[in-house]
N, C-alpha and C positions, 0 to 999 in steps of 0.2 A: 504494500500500500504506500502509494505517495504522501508523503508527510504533509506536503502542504501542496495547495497549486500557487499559479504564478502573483493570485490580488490576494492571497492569506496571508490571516500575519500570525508571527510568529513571536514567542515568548522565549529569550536565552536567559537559562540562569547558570551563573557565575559562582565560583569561588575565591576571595584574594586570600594569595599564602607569599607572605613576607619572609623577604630572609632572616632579619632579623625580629622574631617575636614579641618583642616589645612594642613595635610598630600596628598599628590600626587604623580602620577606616571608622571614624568615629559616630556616622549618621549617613541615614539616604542622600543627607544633601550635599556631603563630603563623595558619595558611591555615585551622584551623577555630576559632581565635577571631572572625576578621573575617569568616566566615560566620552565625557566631550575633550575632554585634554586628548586623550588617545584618541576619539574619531580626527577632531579637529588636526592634530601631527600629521596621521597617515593620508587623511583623506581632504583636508581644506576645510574650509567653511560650507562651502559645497556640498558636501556629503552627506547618506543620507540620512532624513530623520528618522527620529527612535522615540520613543519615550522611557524614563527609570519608572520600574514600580515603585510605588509607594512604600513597599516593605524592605527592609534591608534588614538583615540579624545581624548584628553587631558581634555578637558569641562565636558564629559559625562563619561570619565577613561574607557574608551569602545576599547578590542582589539582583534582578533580574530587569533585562530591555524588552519592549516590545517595538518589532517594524514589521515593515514589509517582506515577506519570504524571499521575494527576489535580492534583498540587503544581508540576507546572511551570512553570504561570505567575506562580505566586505569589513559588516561590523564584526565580523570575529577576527578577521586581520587586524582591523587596528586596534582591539583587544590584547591578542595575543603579541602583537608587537611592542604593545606598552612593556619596556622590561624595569621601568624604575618611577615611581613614587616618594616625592616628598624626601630626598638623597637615600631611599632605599628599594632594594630590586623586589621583585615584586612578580607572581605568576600569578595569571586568572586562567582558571581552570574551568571549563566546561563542565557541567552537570547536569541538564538536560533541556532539551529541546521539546518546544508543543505549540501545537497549533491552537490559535487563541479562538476560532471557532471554536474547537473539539472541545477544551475547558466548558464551554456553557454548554453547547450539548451535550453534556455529561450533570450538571445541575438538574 
């Protein structure tokens, strides 16, 4: 089954894992500045839009974008390219993928 078609949107959720432990994202609103810092690097002002959920876990550093299905490879490049935060490196790590239809059809 195709995940999504070409006008779905799609839900990426995230992990940041810092090299050094100490380090944290401390609110959503801190989780969708280092989303546009990273689109904006890789991709310009240009690129496409997304929206942050509203939920970040602070505990688990766990936050999730919603776009367009066709933008998913994009925003996970400049995700995955962000290798530093705040003068520390920093991986965001993928954990899973869903179709923002499928979510309410599933309510």
């Amino acid at each position: 089954m195709e995940l999504a078609k070409k006008y779905d949107l799609l839900k990426l959720t995230v992990q940041l894992e810092f090299s050094n432990r100490k380090d944290e994202v401390e609110s959503q609103k801190e989780f969708a500045a280092l989303c546009q810092m990273a689109v904006e690097k890789f991709l310009g002002e240009a690129g496409p839009e997304y929206v942050v959920d509203k939920f970040f876990d602070k505990k688990t550093q766990t936050g999730a974008l919603i776009f367009d299905a066709e933008h998913l490879n994009h925003i996970w490049a400049a995700l995955t390219l962000q290798g530093s935060y705040l003068d520390s490196r920093i991986s965001i790590q993928m954990k899973k993928i869903e179709s923002v239809q499928q979510m309410f059809q599933e309510l």
